[in-house]
C-alpha positions as CSV (number, residue, x, y, z in Angstrom):
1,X,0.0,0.0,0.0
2,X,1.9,3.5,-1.3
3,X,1.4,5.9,1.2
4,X,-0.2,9.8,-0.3
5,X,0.6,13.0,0.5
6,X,-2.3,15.3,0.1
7,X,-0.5,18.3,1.9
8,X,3.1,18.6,0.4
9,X,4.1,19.1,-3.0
10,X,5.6,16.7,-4.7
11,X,8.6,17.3,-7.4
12,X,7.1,15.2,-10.7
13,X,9.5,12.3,-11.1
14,X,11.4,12.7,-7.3
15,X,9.3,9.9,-5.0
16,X,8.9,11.5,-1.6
17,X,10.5,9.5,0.9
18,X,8.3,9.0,4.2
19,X,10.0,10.2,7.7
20,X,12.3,12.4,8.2
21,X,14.6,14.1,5.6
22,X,18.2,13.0,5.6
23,X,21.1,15.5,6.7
24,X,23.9,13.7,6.0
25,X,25.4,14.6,9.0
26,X,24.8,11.4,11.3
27,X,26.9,9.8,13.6
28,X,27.4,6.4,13.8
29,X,26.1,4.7,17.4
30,X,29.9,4.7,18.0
31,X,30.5,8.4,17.3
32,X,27.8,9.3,19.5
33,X,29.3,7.3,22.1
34,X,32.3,9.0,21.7
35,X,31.1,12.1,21.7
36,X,29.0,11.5,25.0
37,X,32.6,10.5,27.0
38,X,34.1,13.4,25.4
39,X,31.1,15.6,26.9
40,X,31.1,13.3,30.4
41,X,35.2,14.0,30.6
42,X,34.8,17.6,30.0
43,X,32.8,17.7,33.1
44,X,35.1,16.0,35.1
45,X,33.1,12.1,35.0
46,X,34.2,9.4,34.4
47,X,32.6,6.2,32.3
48,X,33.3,3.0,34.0
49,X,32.0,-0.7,33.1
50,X,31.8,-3.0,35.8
51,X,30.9,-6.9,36.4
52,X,29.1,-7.8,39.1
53,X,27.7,-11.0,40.8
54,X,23.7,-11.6,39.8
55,X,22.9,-11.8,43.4
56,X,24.8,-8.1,44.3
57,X,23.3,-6.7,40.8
58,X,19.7,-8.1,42.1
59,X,21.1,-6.5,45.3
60,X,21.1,-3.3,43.9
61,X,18.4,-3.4,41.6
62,X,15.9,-3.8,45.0
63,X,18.3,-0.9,46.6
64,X,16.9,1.5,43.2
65,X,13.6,0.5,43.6
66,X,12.8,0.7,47.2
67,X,14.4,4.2,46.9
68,X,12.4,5.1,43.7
69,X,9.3,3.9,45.6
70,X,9.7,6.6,48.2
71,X,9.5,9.5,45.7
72,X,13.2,9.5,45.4
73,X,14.5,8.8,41.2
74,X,18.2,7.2,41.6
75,X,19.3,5.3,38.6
76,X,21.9,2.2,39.0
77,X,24.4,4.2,38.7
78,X,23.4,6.7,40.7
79,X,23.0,4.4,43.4
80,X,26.3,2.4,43.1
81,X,28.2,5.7,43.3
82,X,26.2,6.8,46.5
83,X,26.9,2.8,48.1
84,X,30.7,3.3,46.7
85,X,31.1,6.4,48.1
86,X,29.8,5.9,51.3
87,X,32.0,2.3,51.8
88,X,35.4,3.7,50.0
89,X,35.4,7.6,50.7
90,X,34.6,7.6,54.8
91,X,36.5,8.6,57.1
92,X,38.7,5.3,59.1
């Protein structure tokens, strides 16, 4: 089934593409990614993968969501730093 646009004029001979028009100017999922740890290290942050056991990721995972239960948004990471900080950064 072609699909008809009533509301824009059409060039004769030049099909009309549905969507969005192209730019030419995207980035590939890789370039964006780059560009994203270019913008975190401008800001002083740091991007960091980490492995963790299923039982301290399902750990975790109930940490987020008893916290976003009481009104309060923390992503994973958000909540890692805040248990890392705590555990690492005190005082001895």
């Amino acid at each position: 089934m072609a699909r008809k646009d009533d509301v824009t004029s059409e060039l004769p001979g030049v099909p009309k593409r549905p969507g969005r028009p192209r730019t030419g100017k995207a980035m590939s999922g890789a370039e964006r990614m780059a560009a994203h740890r270019a913008k975190l290290a401008a800001a002083g942050l740091e991007t960091v993968t980490v492995t963790l056991d299923r039982e301290v990721a399902d750990a975790l995972r109930a940490y987020v969501s008893r916290k976003s239960a009481n009104s309060e948004s923390v992503t994973l990471g958000q909540a890692a730093e805040r248990i890392l900080r705590d555990r690492l950064l005190r005082p001895r």
